[in-house]
C-alpha positions in Angstrom: -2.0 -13.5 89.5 -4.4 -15.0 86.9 -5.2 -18.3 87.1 -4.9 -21.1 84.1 -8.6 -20.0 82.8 -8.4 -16.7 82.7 -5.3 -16.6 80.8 -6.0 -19.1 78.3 -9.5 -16.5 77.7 -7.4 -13.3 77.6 -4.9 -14.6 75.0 -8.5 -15.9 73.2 -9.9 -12.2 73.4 -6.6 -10.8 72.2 -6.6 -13.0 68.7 -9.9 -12.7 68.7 -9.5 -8.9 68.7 -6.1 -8.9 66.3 -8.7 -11.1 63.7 -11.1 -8.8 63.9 -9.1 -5.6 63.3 -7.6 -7.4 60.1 -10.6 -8.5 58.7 -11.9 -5.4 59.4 -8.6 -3.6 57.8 -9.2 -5.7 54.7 -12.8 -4.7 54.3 -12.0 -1.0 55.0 -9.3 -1.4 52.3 -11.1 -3.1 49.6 -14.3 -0.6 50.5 -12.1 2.4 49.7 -10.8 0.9 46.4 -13.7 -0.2 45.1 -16.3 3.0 45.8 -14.4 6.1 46.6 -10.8 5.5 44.8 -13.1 4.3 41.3 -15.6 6.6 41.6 -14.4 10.3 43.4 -10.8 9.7 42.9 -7.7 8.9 45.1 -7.5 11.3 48.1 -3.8 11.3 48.4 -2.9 12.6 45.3 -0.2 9.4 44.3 0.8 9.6 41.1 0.0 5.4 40.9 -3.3 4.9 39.3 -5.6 2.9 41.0 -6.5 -0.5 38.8 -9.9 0.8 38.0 -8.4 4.4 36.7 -11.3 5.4 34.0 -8.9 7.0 31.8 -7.2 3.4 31.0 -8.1 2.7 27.3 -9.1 -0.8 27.8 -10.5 -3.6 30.7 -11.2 -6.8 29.7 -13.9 -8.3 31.4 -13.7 -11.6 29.9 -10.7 -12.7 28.1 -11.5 -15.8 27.1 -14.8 -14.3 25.5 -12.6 -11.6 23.6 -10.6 -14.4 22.5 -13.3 -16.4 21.1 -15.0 -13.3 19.7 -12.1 -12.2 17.6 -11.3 -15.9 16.1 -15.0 -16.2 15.2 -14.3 -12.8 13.2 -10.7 -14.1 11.6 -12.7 -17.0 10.6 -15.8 -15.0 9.0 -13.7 -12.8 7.6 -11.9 -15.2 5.9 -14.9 -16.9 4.5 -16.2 -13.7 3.2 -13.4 -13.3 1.2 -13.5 -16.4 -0.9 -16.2 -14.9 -2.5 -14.0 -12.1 -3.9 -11.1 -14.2 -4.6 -10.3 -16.6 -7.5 -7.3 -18.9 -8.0 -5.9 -19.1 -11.6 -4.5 -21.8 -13.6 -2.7 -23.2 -16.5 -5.4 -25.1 -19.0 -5.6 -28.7 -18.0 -6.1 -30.8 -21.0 -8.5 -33.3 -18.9 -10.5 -30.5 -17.6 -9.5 -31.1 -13.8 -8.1 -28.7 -11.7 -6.6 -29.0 -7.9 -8.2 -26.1 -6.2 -5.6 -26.3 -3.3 -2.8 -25.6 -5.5 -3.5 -22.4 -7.9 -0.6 -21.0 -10.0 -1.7 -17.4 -8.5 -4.9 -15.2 -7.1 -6.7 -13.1 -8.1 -8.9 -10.2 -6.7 -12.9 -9.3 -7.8 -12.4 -5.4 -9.2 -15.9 -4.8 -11.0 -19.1 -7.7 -10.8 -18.7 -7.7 -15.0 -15.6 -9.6 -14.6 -12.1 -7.1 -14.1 -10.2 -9.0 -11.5 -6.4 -7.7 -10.6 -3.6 -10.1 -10.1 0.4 -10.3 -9.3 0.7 -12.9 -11.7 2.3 -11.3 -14.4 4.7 -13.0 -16.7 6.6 -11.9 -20.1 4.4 -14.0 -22.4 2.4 -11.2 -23.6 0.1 -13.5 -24.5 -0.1 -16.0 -21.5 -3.8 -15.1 -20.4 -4.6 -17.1 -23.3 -3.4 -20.6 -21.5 -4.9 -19.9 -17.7 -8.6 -19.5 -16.5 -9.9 -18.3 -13.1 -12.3 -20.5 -10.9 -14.3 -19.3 -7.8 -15.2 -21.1 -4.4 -17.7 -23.2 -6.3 -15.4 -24.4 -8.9 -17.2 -22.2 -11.6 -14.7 -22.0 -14.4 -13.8 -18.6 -16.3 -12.0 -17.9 -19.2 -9.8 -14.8 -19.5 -10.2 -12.9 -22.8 -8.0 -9.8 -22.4 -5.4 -8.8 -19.7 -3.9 -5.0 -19.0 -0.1 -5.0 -17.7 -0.1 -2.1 -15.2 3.5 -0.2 -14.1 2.5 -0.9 -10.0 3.6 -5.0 -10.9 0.3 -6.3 -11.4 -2.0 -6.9 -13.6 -5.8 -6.3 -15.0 -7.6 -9.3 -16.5 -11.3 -10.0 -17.5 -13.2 -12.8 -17.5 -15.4 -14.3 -20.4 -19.4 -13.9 -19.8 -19.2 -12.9 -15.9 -21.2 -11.2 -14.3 -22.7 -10.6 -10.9 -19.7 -11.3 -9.5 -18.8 -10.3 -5.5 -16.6 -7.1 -5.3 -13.8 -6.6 -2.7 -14.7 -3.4 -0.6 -11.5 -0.9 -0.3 -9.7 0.9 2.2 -8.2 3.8 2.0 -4.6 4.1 3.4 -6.0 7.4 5.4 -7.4 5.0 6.9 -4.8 2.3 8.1 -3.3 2.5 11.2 0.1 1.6 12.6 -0.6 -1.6 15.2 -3.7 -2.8 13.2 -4.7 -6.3 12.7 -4.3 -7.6 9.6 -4.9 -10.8 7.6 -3.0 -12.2 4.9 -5.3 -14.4 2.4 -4.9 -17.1 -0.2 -7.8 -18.3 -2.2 -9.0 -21.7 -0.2 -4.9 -22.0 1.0 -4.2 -20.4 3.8 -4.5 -17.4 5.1 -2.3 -15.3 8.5 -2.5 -12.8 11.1 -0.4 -10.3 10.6 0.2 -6.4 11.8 0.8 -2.8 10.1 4.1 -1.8 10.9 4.2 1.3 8.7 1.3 3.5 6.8 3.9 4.6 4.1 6.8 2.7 3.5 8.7 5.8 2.2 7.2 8.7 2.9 8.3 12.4 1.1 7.7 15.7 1.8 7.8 16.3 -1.6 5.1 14.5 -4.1 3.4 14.3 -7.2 -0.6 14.6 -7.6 -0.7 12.2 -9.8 1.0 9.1 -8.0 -0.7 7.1 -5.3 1.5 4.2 -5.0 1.9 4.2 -1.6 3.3 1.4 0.1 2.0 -0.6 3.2 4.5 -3.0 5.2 3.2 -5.4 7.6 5.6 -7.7 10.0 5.7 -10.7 8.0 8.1 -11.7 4.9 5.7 -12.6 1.6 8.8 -12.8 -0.9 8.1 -16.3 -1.2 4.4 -16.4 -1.4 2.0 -16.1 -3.7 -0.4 -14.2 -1.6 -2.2 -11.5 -3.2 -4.9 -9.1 -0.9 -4.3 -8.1 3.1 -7.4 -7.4 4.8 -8.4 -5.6 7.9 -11.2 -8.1 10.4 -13.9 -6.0 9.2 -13.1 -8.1 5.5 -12.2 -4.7 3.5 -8.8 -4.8 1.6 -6.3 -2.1 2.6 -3.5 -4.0 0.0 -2.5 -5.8 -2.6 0.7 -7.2 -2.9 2.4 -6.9 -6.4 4.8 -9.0 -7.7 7.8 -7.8 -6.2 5.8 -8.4 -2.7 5.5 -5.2 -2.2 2.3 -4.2 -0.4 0.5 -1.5 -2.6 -2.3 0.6 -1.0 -5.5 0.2 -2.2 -6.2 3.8 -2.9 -4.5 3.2 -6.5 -6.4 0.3 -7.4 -10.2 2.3 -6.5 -9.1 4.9 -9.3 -8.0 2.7 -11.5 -11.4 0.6 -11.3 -13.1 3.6 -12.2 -11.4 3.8 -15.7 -11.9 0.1 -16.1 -16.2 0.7 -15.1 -16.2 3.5 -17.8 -14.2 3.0 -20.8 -12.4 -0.4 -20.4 -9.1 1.4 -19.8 -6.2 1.8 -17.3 -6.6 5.2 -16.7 -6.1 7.1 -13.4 -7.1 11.0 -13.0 -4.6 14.0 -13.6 -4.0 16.9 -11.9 -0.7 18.1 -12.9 1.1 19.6 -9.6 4.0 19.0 -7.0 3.4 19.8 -3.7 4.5 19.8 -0.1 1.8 18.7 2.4 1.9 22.2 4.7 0.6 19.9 7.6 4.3 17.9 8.4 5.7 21.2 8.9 8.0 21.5 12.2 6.9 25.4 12.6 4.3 25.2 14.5 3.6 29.0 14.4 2.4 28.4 11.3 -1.1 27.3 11.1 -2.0 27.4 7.2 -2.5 23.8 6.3 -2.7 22.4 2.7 -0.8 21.4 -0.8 1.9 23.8 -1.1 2.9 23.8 -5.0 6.8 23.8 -5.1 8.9 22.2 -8.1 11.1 19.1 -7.9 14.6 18.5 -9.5 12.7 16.8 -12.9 9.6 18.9 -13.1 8.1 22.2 -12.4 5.2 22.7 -9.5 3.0 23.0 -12.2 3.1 21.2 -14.9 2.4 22.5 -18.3 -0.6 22.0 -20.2 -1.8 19.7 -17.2 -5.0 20.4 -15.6 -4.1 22.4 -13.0 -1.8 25.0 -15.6 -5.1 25.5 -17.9 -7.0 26.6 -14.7 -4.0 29.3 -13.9 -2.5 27.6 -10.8 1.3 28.7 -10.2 4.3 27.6 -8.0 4.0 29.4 -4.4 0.1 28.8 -4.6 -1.7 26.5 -2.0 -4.6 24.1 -2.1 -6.3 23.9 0.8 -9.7 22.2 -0.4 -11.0 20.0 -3.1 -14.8 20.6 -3.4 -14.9 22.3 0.3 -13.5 18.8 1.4 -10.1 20.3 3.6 -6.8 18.8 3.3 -4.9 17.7 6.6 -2.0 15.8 7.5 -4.0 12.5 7.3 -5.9 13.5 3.9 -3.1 14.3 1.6 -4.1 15.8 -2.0 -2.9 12.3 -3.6 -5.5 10.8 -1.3 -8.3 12.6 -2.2 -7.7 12.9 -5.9 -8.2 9.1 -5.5 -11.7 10.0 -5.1 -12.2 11.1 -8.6 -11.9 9.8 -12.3 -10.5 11.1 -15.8 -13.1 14.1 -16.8 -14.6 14.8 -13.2 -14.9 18.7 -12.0 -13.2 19.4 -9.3 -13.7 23.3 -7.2 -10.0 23.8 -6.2 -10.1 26.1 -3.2 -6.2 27.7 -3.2 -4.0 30.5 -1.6 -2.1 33.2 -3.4 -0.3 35.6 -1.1 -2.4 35.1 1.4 -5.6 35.8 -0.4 -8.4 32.7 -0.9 -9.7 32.0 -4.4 -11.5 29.4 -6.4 -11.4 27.7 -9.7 -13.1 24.9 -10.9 -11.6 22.4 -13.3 -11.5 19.1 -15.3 -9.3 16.5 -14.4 -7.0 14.9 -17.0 -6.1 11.3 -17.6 -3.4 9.0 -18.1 
């Protein structure tokens, strides 16, 4: 029989001995997560990855520091792009202007003074009763204005120059998911996401149309915001003014023609195609422009560029100076790389056989 001491020090050993082996359990546990599970891999083959898995895309270390980081960006961002964004308004006969409340914006094309807006109206003549103003309340007038068919509109500013551009880009470049901002010249500005790269995509297009269309989550109908912009400040979008979101790939052409010669020109090519990279057979592995004809014009168009150099239906461009088309880098998006007049080496297929021909982009 044990006496009243004893026992009271064997049931003390015994949860002395049960805390150990948990403690020790724990430690054993938390050991094998932390070195040999993160770093050799997880013994037991389970199909659950441990929280440390390498392959995961993304751990946060510090959220609340990611947080901060990324509004500090929003908020640069959005000050940068003040300074390639103007409100316009109707002539005040005192002279004074409420900056907070612009009839529309207006977007920095070329530093001589081209800006492009989605304020367009039927006055033919209405440039003639608005000027532009900048962040500093510098006041511009408009001298001439260009009406193009996307639902905006060129103008150009009396006496500027040095004026801050907006950087492009490309809708190769977009991605589905990506934060966006919507901007309004000293208004207000949102965060918003890409939903879709191309609002309607087709298998079947035309060289010489770049209108792609961008949608993002929110509803703009009723806004009068003009330019989207990724966090890095570059402008993937305008929005014309049926609030559609336009690429910016058809604007960077069109300042070309507006740098050379003062017009609203865009290069020519003069082909239909079929991008040979959405194709289902896989067995296939030729990628490229394959020219094929549409129900209201031939794959080649005649007397276009692309007929003078001796292109025909069946043929397939898989190269514009060596630079290789893909399912990402459509021929439409890389003729936006060009302007009216420009040599171009077409690298193509015929039968199976590679050839070359170099030739000079139209205009229109």
């Amino acid at each position: 029989m044990l006496d009243g001491f004893n026992m009271k020090k064997q049931i003390l050993n015994y949860f002395l001995w049960l805390s150990f082996c948990t403690v020790g359990g724990i430690c054993g546990a938390w050991l094998y997560d932390y070195s040999v599970n993160r770093y050799v891999g997880n013994f037991s083959g389970s199909a659950i990855m441990s929280r440390y898995d390498q392959n995961l895309p993304l751990v946060i270390r510090d959220p609340k520091k990611v947080v901060v980081e990324q509004n500090e960006k929003i908020i640069e961002t959005i000050n940068s792009s003040e300074n390639f964004l103007m409100g316009l308004f109707k002539k005040s006969a005192n002279g004074q202007y409420n900056l907070a409340k612009s009839e529309a914006q207006a977007l920095v094309l070329t530093s001589d003074g081209w800006l492009i807006t989605n304020f367009v109206s039927s006055d033919k003549n209405w440039h003639d009763d608005y000027v532009a103003i900048d962040k500093n309340g510098k006041l511009f007038a408009i001298d001439r204005r260009i009406d193009d068919e996307s639902g905006l509109s060129f103008i150009h500013l009396t006496t500027a120059q040095g004026l801050t551009v907006a950087e492009f880009m490309k809708a190769s470049a977009v991605r589905r998911g990506q934060s966006v901002l919507v901007v309004n010249w000293l208004a207000e500005a949102r965060q918003d996401m890409v939903v879709k790269t191309d609002a309607s995509p087709e298998a079947l297009k035309t060289s010489d149309q770049a209108k792609k269309q961008i949608v993002v989550n929110g509803k703009y109908e009723n806004s009068k915001s003009l330019a989207v912009l990724d966090l890095s400040g570059k402008v993937l979008g305008l929005f014309n003014r049926e609030a559609k979101l336009m690429a910016a790939d058809y604007f960077i052409y069109k300042t070309a023609g507006l740098l050379s010669d003062n017009k609203n020109s865009a290069p020519v090519l003069g082909v239909n195609y079929y991008n040979l990279a959405w194709q289902l057979n896989t067995a296939v592995t030729v990628q490229g422009a394959l020219l094929t004809k549409n129900q209201q014009s031939p794959a080649v168009i005649k007397g276009l560029p692309a007929d003078k150099a001796g292109l025909k239906e069946g043929d397939v461009i898989i190269s514009l100076d060596e630079l290789v088309l893909t399912k990402n880098l459509d021929l439409g998006d890389l003729l936006a790389d060009y302007r009216p007049g420009d040599k171009v080496l077409v690298k193509y297929l015929r039968a199976g056989k590679e050839k070359t021909v170099e030739l000079v982009l139209g205009a229109k």
